[in-house]
N, C-alpha and C positions, 0 to 999 in steps of 0.2 A: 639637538646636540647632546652630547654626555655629559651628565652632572654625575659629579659623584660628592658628598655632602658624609663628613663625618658626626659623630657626638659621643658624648657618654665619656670623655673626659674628667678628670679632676682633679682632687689632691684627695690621699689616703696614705694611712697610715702603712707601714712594713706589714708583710702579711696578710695584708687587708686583698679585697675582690673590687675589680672594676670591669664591667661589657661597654664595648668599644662596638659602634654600628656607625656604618658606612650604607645610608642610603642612594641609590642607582636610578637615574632616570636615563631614557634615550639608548638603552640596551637591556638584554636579557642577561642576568648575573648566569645565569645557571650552565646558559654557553660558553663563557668564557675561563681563563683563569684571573682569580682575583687574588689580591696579597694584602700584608700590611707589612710596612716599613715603620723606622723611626729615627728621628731624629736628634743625638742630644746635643747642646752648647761647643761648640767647635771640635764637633764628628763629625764623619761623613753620614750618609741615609746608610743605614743596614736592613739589612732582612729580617724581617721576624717569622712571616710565616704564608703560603698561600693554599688554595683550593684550585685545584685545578679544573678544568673543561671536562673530564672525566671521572672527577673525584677524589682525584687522590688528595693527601695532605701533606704539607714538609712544613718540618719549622724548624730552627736557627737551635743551634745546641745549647743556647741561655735562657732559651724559653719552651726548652722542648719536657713536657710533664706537669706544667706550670699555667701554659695558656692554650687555649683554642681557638681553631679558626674554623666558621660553619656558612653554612647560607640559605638564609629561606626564602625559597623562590616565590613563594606566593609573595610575600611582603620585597621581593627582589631587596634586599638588604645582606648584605656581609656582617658577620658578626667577629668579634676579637673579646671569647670570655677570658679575663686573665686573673691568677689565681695566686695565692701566694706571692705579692709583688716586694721587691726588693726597694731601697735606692736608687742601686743601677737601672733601673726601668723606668727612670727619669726621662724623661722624649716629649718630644710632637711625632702622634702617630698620625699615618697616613695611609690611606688605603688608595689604591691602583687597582688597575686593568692592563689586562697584559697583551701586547702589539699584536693583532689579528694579524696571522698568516706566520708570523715570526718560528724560526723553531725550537722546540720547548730545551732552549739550553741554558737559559742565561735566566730563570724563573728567580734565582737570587740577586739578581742587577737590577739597580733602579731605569740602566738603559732597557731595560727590555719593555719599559712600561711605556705607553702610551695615554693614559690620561690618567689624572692624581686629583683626591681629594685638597679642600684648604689645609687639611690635619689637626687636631684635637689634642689638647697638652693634657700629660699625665705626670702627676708630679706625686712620689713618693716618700714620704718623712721618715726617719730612720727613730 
């Protein structure tokens, strides 16, 4: 079955750097589209950012310059480098997998996903 298994979580300073990895078992990253979401204290999940089944990349206008999202297929892991972190980047992130067969309209909705990591808290000190 699909696991997908977050880490690299923490607490950091404003400014400060944190990589975010989402390892995959029970599929091929490289096929599919994969995302990261977040969570903060009574918000809803937003989009941060995903990689597409083709390649391409999109991220969320609060994180777009700031963070990346990559995947290395040998190691089939998703990666979230994030860069200059804020406050606001307070969350449980989570990494997804995006609905086989679905069509690629909804890559910013948490409904489009199909399976979800536990998510890994990033907590930034101002």
């Amino acid at each position: 079955q699909v696991q997908l298994v977050e880490s690299g979580g923490g607490l950091v300073q404003t400014g400060g750097s944190l990589r975010l990895s989402c390892a995959a078992s029970g599929l091929t990253l490289a096929s599919y589209t994969m995302a990261w979401f977040r969570q903060a204290p009574g918000k809803e999940r937003e989009f941060v950012a995903c990689d597409t089944f083709i390649r391409n990349t999109y991220y969320s206008d609060s994180v777009k310059g700031r963070f990346t999202i990559s995947k290395d297929t040998a190691k089939n892991t998703l990666y979230l480098q994030m860069d200059d972190l804020r406050p606001e980047d307070t969350a449980v992130y989570y990494c997804a997998k995006y609905t086989a067969g679905r069509a690629v309209d909804s890559y910013e909705q948490p409904f489009g996903y199909e399976y979800w990591g536990q998510g890994t808290q990033v907590t930034v000190s101002s």
